[in-house]
C-alpha positions in Angstrom: -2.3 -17.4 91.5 -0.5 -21.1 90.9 2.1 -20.5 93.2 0.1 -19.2 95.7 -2.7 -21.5 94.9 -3.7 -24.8 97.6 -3.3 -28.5 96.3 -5.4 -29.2 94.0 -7.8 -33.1 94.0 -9.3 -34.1 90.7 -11.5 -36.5 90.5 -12.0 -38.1 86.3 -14.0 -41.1 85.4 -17.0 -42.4 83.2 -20.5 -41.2 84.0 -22.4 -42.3 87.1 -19.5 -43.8 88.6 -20.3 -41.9 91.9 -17.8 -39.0 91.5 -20.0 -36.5 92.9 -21.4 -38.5 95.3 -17.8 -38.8 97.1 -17.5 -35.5 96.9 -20.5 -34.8 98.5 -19.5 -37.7 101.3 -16.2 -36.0 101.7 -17.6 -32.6 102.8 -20.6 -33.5 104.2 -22.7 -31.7 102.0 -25.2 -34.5 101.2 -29.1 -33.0 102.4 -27.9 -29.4 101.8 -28.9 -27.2 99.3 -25.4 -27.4 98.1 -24.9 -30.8 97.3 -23.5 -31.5 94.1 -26.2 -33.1 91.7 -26.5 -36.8 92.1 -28.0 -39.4 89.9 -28.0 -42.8 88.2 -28.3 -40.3 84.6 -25.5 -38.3 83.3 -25.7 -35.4 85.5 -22.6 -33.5 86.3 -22.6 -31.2 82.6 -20.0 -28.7 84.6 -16.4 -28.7 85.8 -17.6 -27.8 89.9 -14.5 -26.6 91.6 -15.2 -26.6 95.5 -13.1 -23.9 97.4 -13.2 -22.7 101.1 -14.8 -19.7 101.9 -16.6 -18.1 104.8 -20.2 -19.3 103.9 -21.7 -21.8 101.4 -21.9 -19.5 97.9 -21.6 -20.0 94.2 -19.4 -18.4 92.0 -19.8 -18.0 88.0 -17.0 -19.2 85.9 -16.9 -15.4 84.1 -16.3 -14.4 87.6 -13.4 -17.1 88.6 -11.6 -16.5 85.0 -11.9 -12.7 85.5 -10.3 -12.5 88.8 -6.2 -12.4 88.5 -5.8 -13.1 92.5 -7.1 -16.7 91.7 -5.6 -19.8 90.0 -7.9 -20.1 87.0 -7.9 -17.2 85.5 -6.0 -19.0 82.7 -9.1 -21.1 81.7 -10.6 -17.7 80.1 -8.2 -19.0 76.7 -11.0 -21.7 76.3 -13.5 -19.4 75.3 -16.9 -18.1 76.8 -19.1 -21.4 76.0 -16.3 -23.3 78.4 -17.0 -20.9 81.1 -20.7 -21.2 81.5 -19.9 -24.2 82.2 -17.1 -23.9 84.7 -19.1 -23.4 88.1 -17.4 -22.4 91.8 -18.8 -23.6 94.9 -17.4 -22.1 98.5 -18.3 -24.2 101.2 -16.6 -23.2 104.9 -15.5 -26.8 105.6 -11.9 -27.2 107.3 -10.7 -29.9 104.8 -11.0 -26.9 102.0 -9.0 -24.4 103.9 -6.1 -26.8 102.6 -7.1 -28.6 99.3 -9.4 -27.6 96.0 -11.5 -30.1 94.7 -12.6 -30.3 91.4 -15.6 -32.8 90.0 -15.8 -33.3 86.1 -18.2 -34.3 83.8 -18.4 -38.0 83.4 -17.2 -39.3 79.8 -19.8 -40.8 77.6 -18.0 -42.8 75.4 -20.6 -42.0 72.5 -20.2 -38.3 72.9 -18.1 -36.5 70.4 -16.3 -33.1 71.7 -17.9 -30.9 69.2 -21.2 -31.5 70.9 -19.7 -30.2 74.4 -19.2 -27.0 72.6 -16.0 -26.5 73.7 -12.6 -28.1 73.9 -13.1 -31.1 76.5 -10.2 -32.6 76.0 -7.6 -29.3 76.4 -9.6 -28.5 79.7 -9.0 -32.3 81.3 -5.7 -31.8 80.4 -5.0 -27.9 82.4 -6.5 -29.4 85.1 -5.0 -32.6 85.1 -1.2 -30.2 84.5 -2.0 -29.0 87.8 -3.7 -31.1 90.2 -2.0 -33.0 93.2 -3.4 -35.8 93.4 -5.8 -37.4 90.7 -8.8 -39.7 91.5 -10.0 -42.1 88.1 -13.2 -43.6 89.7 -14.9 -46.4 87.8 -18.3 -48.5 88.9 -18.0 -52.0 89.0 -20.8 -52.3 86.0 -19.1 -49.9 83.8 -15.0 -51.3 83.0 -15.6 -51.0 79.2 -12.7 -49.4 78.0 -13.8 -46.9 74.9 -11.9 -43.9 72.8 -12.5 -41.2 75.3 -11.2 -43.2 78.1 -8.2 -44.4 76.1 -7.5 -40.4 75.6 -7.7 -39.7 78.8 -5.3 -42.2 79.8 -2.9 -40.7 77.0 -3.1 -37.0 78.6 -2.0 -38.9 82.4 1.2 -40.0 80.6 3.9 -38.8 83.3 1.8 -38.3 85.7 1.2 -41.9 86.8 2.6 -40.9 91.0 -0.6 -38.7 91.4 -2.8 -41.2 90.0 -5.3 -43.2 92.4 -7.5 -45.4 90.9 -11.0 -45.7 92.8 -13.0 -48.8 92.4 -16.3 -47.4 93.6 -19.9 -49.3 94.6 -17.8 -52.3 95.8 -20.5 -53.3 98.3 -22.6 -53.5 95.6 -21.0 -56.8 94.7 -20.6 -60.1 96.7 -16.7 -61.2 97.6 -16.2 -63.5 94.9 -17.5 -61.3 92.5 -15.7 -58.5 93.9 -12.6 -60.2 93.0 -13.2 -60.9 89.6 -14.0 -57.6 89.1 -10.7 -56.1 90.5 -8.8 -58.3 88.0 -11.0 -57.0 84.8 -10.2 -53.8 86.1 -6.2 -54.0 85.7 -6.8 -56.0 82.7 -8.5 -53.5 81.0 -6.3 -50.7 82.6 -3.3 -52.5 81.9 -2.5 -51.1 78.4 -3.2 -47.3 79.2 -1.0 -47.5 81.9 2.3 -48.8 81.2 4.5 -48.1 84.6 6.3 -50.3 85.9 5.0 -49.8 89.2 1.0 -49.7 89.0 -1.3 -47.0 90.5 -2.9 -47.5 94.1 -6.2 -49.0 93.6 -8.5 -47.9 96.5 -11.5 -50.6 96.9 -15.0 -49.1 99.1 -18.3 -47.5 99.0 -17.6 -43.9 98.8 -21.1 -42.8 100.3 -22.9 -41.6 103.8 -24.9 -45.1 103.2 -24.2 -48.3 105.4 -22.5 -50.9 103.9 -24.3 -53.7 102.7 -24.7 -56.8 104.6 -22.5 -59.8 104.2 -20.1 -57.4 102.6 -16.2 -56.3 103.7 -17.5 -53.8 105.7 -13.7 -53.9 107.7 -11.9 -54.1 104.4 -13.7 -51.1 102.8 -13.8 -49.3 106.5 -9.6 -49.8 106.2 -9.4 -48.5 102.5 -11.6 -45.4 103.4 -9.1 -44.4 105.9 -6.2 -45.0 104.0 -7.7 -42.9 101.1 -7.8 -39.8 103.7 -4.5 -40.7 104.9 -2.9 -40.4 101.3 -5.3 -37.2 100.6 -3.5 -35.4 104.1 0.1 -36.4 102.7 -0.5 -34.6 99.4 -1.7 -31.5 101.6 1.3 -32.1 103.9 4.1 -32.2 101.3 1.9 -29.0 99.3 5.1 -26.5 99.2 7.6 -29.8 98.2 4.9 -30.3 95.6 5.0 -26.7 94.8 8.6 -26.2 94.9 9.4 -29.3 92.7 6.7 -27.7 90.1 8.5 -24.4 89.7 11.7 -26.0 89.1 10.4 -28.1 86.6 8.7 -25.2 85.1 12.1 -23.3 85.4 13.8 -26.3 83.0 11.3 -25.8 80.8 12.0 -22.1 80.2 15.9 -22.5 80.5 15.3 -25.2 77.8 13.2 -23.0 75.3 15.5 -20.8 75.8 18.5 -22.2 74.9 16.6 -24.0 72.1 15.6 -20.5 70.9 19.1 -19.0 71.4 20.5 -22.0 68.6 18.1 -21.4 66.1 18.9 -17.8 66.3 22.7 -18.6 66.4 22.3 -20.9 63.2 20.2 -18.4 61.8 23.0 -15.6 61.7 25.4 -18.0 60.6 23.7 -19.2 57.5 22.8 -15.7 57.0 24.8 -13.7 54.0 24.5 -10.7 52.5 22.6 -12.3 49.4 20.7 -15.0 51.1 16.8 -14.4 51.7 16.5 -14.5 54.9 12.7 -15.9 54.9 14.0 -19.4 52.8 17.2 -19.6 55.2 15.2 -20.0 58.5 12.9 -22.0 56.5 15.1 -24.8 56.3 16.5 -24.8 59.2 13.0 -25.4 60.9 11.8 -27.6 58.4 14.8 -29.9 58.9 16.7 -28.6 62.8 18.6 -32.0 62.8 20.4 -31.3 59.7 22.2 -28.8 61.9 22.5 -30.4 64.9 19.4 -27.7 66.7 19.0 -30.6 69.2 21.9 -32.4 69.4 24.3 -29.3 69.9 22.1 -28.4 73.3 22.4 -32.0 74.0 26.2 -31.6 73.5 27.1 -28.5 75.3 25.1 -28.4 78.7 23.2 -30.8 81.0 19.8 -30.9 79.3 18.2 -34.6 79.8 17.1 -35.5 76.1 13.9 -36.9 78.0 13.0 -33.6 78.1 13.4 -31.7 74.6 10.2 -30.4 73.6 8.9 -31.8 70.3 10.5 -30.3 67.0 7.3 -29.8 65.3 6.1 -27.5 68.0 9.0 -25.4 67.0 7.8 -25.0 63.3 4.4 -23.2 64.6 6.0 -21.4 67.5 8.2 -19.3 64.8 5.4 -18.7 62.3 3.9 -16.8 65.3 6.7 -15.4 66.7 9.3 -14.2 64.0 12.9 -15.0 64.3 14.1 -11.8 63.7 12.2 -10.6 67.4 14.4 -12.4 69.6 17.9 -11.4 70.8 21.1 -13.7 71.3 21.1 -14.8 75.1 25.0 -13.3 74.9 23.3 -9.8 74.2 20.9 -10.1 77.4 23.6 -9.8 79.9 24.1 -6.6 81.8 27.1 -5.5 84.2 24.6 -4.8 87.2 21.9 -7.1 86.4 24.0 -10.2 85.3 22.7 -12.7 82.7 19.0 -14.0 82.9 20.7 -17.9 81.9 23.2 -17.4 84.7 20.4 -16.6 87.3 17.9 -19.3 85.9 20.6 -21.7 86.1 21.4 -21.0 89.6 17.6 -21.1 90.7 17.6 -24.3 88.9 20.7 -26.0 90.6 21.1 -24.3 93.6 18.1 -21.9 95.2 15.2 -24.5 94.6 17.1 -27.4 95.7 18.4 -25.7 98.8 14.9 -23.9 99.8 13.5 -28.1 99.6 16.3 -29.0 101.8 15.2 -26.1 104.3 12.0 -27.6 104.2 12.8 -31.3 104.6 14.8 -30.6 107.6 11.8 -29.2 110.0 9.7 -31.9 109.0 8.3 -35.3 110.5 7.4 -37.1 107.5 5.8 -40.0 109.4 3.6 -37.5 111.3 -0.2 -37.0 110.0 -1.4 -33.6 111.4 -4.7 -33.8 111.4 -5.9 -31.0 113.5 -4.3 -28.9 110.8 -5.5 -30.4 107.8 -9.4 -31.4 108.9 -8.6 -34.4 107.9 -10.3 -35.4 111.6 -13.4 -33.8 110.7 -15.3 -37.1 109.7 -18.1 -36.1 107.9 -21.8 -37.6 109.2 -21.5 -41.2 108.0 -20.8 -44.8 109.4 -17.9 -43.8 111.8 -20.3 -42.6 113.8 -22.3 -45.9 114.5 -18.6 -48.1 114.8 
């Protein structure tokens, strides 16, 4: 269901900020009975995913997690209180043929996550593991920078190039004012997001409402289009996207695995016939640098130490899984089947890499299709008038 699954557009920010609202701009689905619920209150409690269908319906989140065919049927680890609140909407709309939207519930910065009733937190962060492209929205009125924000920010580390920050309202504000806004913005942004290079900042109304008068109607007209612009090139490059995401998730595995295979290696080696087998392994996972875990995959193949997984993870993964249940990566070759590293290996260097290549060569990168991607399909707003 993730392979096979369409780009997916998250859109993260504090309450109120007008989230919804774009959505609802976006698709046209403002007056409808399936707008999503707009107002100056908290009022999205839900993660809504929007999905194309043939006609407008709603789906239960029992229903999404329960069927395999479909991307989310992971969410179901989160438990039962997490999917009543996890809500599908299918609208037929031709920009949803090719991206997923999802709208989250706005952070209150005085809301602790026990009062959610499940783990808010964990579920920002599978969605924000799999989205595309990743809209933070703030209101002009509401910069303040508290702890929930702050721990949002932490679970974007890495993910900085899908990250588009919205400053939303902006017509709300006169031009001077507007300005001094924009730079309390990156000032209070500036120590969550430490890239060298910072995130595209897209400044306009997001709503079917004309802009206010004696406003940058022309600035914010330009910003809207560019938005749409960078939405169609994430839909564009979807099976790069998708591509690079399996190879990374490929590294990961080959990783674990060779991680795996040396604490099993070590393992037999410290092993003798008196030792207690139970104390042994514990002091090789309490202490893996002490013989050289880490350092000896570093050594021997071309593993980036960038991306070692944490050694502490390693102490719960074994007391769930028992070293004595895995088998020496040597022992999983076979004479018709071959070795599982060898072929991982060669997905990773050669088959992924050359399938991207394929791809890059029929492609126009400068060209925007929009009669395939609906990003034409203005929805009723201000283009109209102008």
């Amino acid at each position: 269901g993730e392979i096979t699954s369409k780009p997916m557009v998250l859109f993260l920010g504090p309450w109120s900020v007008g989230k919804s609202t774009m959505i609802n701009y976006l698709l046209g689905l403002e007056d409808t009975r399936y707008q999503l619920y707009t107002g100056a209150e908290p009022t999205t409690s839900e993660f809504t995913v929007l999905m194309h269908g043939p006609k407008l319906k709603t789906i239960e989140g029992i229903v999404m997690a329960a069927d395999s065919a479909r991307s989310f049927s992971p969410l179901e680890k989160f438990g039962q209180n997490f999917l009543e609140k996890l809500i599908g909407i299918e609208v037929p709309h031709k920009l949803l043929e090719r991206v997923t939207f999802v709208d989250t519930p706005g952070i209150i910065e005085n809301r602790k996550q026990q009062e959610r009733g499940y783990p808010f937190n964990d579920v920002c962060q599978w969605f924000i593991d799999r989205a595309d492209l990743i809209f933070v929205v703030f209101d002009p009125t509401k910069l303040d920078v508290g702890l929930e924000l702050e721990m949002l920010f932490r679970q974007l580390k890495g993910r900085e190039s899908q990250i588009r920050i919205i400053l939303n309202k902006a017509d709300s504000l006169a031009t001077q004012m507007l300005m001094r806004v924009y730079g309390a913005l990156f000032w209070s942004l500036a120590p969550l997001i430490n890239v060298t290079e910072p995130p595209r900042v897209y400044v306009s109304s997001f709503w079917p409402q004309e802009y206010k008068p004696d406003t940058h109607r022309e600035l914010f007209l330009k910003e809207e289009i560019s938005l749409l612009e960078d939405l169609n090139q994430v839909i564009e490059n979807r099976m790069e996207n998708k591509i690079a995401f399996i190879r990374q998730h490929a590294i990961r595995v080959r990783i674990h695995a060779l991680l795996v295979d040396r604490y099993l290696q070590t393992y037999k080696e410290k092993m003798t016939f008196f030792s207690d087998g139970e104390l042994v392994f514990k002091d090789i996972v309490e202490d893996p640098d002490k013989f050289y875990i880490f350092k000896t995959i570093l050594a021997k193949t071309n593993v980036s130490k960038f991306d070692l997984p944490n050694r502490e993870a390693y102490k719960d993964f074994f007391g769930i899984n028992p070293i004595s249940s895995f088998k020496l990566l040597s022992q999983q070759c076979s004479y018709m089947g071959g070795c599982f590293l060898e072929k991982i290996e060669r997905a990773i260097t050669q088959e992924l890499p050359g399938l991207l290549g394929s791809l890059g060569l029929g492609k126009n990168p400068g060209a925007l299709n929009c009669d395939k991607t609906g990003c034409a399909e203005t929805p009723k707003n201000r283009y109209r008038k102008h």
